[in-house]
PyMOL CGO cylinders between C-alpha atoms (Angstrom):
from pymol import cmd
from pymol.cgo import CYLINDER

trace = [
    CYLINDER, 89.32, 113.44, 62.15, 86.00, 113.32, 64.15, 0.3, 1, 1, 1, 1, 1, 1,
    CYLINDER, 86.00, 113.32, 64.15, 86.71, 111.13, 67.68, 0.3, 1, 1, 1, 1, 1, 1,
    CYLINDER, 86.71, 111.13, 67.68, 84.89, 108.24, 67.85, 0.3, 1, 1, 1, 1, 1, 1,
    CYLINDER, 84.89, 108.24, 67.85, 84.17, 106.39, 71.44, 0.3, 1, 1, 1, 1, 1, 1,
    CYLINDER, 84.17, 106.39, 71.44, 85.38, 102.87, 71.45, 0.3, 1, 1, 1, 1, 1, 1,
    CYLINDER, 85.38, 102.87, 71.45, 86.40, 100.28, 73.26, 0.3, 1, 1, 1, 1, 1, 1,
    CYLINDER, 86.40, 100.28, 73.26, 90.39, 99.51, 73.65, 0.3, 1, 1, 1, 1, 1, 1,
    CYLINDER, 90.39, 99.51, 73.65, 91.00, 95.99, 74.13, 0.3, 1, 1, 1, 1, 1, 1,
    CYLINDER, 91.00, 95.99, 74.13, 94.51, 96.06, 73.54, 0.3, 1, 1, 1, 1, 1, 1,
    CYLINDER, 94.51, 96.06, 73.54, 95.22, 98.85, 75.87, 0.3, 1, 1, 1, 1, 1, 1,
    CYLINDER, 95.22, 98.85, 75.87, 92.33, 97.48, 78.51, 0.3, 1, 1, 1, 1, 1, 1,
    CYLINDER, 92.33, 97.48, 78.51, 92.48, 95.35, 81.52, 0.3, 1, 1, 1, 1, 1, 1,
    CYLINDER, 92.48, 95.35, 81.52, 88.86, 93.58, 80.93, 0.3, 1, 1, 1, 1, 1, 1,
    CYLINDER, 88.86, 93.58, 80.93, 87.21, 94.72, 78.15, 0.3, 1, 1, 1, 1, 1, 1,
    CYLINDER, 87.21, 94.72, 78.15, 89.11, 97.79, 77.05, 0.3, 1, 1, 1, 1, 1, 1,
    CYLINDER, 89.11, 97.79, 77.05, 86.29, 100.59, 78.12, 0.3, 1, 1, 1, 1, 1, 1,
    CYLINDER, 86.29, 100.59, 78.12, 87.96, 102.69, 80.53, 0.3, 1, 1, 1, 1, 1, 1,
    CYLINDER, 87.96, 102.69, 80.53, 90.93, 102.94, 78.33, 0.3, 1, 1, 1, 1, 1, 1,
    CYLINDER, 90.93, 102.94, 78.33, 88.53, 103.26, 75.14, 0.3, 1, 1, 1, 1, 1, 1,
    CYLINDER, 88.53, 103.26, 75.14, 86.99, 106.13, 77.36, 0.3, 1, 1, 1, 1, 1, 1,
    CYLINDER, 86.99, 106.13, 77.36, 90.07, 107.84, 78.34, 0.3, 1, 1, 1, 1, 1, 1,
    CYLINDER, 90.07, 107.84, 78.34, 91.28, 107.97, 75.26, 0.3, 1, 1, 1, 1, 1, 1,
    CYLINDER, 91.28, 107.97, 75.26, 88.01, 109.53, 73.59, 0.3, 1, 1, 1, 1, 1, 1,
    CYLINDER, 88.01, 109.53, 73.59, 88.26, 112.58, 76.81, 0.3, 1, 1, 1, 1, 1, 1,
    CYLINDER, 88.26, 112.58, 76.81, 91.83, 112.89, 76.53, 0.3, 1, 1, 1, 1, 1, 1,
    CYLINDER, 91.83, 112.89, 76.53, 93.30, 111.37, 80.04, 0.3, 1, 1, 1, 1, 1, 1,
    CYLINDER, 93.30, 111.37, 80.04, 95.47, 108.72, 80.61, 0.3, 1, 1, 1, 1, 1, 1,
    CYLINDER, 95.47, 108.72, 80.61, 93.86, 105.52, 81.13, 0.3, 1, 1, 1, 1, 1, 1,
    CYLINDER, 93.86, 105.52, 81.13, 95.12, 105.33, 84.65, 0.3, 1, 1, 1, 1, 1, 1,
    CYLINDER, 95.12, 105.33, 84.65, 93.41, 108.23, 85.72, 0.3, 1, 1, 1, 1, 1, 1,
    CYLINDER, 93.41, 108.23, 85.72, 89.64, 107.33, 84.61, 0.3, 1, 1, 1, 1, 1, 1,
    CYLINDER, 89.64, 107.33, 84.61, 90.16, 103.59, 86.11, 0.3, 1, 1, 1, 1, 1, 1,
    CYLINDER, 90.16, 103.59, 86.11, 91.43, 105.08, 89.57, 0.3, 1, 1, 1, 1, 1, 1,
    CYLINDER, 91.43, 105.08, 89.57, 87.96, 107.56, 89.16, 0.3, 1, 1, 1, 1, 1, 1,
    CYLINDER, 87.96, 107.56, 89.16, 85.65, 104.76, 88.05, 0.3, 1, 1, 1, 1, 1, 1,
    CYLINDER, 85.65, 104.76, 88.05, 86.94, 102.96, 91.14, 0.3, 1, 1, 1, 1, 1, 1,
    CYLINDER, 86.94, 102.96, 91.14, 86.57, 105.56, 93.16, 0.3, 1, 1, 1, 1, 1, 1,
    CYLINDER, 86.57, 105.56, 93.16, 83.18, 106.14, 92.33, 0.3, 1, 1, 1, 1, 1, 1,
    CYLINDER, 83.18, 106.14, 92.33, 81.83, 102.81, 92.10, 0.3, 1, 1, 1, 1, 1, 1,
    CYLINDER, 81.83, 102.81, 92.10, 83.22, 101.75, 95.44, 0.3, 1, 1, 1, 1, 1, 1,
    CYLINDER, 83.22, 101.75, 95.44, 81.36, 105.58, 97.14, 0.3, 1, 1, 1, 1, 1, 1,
    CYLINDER, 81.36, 105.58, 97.14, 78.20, 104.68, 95.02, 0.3, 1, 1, 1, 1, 1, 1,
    CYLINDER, 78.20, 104.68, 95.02, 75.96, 101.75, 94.29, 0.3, 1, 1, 1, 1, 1, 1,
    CYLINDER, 75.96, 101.75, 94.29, 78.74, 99.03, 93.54, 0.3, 1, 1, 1, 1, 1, 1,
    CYLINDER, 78.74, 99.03, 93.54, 76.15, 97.04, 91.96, 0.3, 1, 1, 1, 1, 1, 1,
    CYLINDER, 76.15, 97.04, 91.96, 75.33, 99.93, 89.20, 0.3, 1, 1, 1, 1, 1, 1,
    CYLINDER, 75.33, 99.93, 89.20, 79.16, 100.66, 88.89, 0.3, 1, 1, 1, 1, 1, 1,
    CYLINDER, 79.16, 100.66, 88.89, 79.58, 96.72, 87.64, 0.3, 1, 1, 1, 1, 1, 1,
    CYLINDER, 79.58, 96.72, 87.64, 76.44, 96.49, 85.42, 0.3, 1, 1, 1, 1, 1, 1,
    CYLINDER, 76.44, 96.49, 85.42, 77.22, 99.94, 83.55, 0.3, 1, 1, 1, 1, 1, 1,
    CYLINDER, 77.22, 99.94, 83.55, 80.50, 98.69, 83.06, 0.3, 1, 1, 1, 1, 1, 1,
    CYLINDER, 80.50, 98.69, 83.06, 78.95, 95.45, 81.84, 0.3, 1, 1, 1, 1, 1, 1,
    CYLINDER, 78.95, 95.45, 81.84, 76.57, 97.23, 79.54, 0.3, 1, 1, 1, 1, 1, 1,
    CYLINDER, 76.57, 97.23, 79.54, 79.35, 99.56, 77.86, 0.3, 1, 1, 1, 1, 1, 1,
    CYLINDER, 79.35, 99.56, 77.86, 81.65, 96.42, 77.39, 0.3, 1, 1, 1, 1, 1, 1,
    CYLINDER, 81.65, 96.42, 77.39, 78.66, 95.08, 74.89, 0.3, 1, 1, 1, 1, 1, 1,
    CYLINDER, 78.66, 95.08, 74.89, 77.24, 98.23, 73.93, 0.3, 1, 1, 1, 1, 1, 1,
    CYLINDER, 77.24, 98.23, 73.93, 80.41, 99.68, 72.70, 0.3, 1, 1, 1, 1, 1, 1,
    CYLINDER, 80.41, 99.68, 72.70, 82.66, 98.84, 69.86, 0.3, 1, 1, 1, 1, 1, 1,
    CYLINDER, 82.66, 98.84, 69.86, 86.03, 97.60, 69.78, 0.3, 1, 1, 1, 1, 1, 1,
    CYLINDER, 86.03, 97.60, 69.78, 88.55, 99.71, 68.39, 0.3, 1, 1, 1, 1, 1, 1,
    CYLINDER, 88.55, 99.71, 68.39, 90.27, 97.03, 66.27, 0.3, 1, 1, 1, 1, 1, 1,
    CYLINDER, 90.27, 97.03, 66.27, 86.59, 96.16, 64.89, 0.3, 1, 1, 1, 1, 1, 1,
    CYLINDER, 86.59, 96.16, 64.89, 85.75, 99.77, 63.48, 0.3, 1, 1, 1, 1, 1, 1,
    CYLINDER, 85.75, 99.77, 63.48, 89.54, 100.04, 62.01, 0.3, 1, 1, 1, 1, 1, 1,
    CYLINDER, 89.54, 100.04, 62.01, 89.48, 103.31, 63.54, 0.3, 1, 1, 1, 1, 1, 1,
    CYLINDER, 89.48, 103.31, 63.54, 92.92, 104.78, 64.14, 0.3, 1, 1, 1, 1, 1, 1,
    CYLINDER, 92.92, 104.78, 64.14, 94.00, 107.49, 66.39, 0.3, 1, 1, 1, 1, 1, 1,
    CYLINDER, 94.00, 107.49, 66.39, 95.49, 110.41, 64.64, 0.3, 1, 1, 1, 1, 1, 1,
    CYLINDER, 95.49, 110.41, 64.64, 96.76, 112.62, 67.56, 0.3, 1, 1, 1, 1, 1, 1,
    CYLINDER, 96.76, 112.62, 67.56, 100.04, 114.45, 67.34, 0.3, 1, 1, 1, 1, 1, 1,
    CYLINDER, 100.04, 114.45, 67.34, 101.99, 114.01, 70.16, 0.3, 1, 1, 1, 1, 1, 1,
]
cmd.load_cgo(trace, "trace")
């Protein structure tokens, strides 16, 4: 089944898109919030926020779609 980037709200802190992005590359959850951090706090902390803003409303939620995740573990 073709991946589809969406949001994670059950998994997520805030609005679910770091986990909803994690999942879509692959990597734990953890992992892209500790980068996202990382780079927002190194870079423009104002663009970090507003991206993440802007992805929060621009992407779907998971549970919306009724997309389900068929990896094999």
């Amino acid at each position: 089944m073709k991946k589809k980037l969406c949001r994670d709200s059950k998994r997520g802190l805030l609005f679910g898109v770091l986990a909803g992005l994690g999942e879509y590359i692959g990597v734990k959850a953890n992992v892209v919030r500790l980068v996202y951090v990382a780079a927002t706090v190194l870079m423009s902390r104002f663009a970090g926020i507003i991206i993440y803003i802007v992805l929060a409303f621009i992407m779907p939620d998971k549970q919306d779609t009724g997309y389900e995740d068929y990896r094999v573990e």
